[in-house]
Structure formats: structure tokens, C-alpha cells
C-alpha positions in Angstrom: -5.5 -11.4 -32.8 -7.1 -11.5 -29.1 -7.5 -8.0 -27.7 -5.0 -7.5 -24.7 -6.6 -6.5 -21.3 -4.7 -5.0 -18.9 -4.8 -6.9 -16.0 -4.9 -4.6 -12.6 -2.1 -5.2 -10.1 -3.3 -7.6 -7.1 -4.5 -6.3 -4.2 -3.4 -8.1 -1.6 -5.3 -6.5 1.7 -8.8 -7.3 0.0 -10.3 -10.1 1.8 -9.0 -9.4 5.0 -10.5 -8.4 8.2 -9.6 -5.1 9.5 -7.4 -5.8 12.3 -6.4 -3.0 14.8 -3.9 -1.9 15.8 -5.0 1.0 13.0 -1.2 3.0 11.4 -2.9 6.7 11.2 -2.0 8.8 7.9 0.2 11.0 9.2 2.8 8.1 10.4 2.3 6.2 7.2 5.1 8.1 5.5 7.3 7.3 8.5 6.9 3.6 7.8 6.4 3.0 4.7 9.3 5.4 3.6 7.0 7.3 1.1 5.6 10.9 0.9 2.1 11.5 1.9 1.3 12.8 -1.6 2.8 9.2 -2.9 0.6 7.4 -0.6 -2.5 9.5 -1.7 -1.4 8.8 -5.4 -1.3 5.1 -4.8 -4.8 5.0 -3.0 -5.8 7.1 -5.8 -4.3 4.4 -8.5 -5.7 1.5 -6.0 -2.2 0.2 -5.2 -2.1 1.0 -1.7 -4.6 0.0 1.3 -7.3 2.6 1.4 -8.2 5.1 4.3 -10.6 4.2 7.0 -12.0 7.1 8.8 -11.7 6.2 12.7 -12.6 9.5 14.0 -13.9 12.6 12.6 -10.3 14.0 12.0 -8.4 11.4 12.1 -8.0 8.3 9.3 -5.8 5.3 9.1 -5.2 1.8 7.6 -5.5 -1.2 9.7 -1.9 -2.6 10.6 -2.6 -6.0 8.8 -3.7 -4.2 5.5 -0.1 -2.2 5.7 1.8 -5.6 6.4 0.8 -7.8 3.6 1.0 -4.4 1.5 4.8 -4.3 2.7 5.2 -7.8 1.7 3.6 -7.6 -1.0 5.9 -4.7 -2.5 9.3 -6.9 -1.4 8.3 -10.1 -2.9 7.4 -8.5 -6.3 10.3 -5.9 -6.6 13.2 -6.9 -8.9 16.5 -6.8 -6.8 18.7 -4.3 -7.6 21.8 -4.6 -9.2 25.2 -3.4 -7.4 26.9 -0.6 -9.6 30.9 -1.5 -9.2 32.8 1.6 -9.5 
């Protein structure tokens, strides 16, 4: 039997030119509805666009990068069921 490998999610920002505007850390959590410690996990894990540093205290991720990462996340979530009461 063939040994199973498993395969990493896509990553769909690699490949593209950085494009500014830049979304700075702090603001991800704003628009991307998740905690700063989940974004960090998901850079972590490689399932989220990583940090570039654009100043000494300050880092972001280019605007594109978080776009097709958006996208990304709708098109390959499983719609969610309606619970009837």
C-alpha cells in the first residue's frame, strides 16, 4: 500500500507581488474577524500571509496577500447548515 503524504493546504498569496496598500498587524484582527494570537498561530502553521516588517516597529501584510487569503478562506469553507428550532 502507497504511503499517504499529507499534502499542505495551498497557499494562495505565494506568487504574488507585494502590492501596497500594506494592512498593519494591529488592524488585521479588525478585518479579518480573528484574534491576534489566531493570526500569529496561522502564520505560525503557514496558513495565513506572513509579516513584512515596513518599519522598525511596525509590520504588516500587503493588501493583495489579505484579499486572495479572504477568498481563499470563503471559497473552500463548507456552508453552514441552518439549525431550525
Amino acid at each position: 500500500m502507497a504511503a499517504q503524504h499529507n499534502q499542505l493546504p495551498p497557499k494562495p498569496w505565494e506568487g504574488l507581488p507585494p502590492e501596497l496598500p500594506f494592512v498593519r498587524a494591529k488592524d488585521l484582527p479588525l478585518k479579518t474577524g480573528l484574534s491576534s494570537s489566531q493570526i500569529y498561530e496561522l502564520i505560525d502553521e503557514g496558513e495565513f500571509p506572513p509579516l513584512v516588517k515596513i518599519a522598525p516597529r511596525a509590520s504588516g501584510v500587503p493588501s493583495n496577500w489579505l484579499q486572495v487569503w479572504l477568498e481563499f478562506r470563503v471559497e473552500t469553507s463548507a456552508p453552514r447548515r441552518r439549525r431550525i428550532a
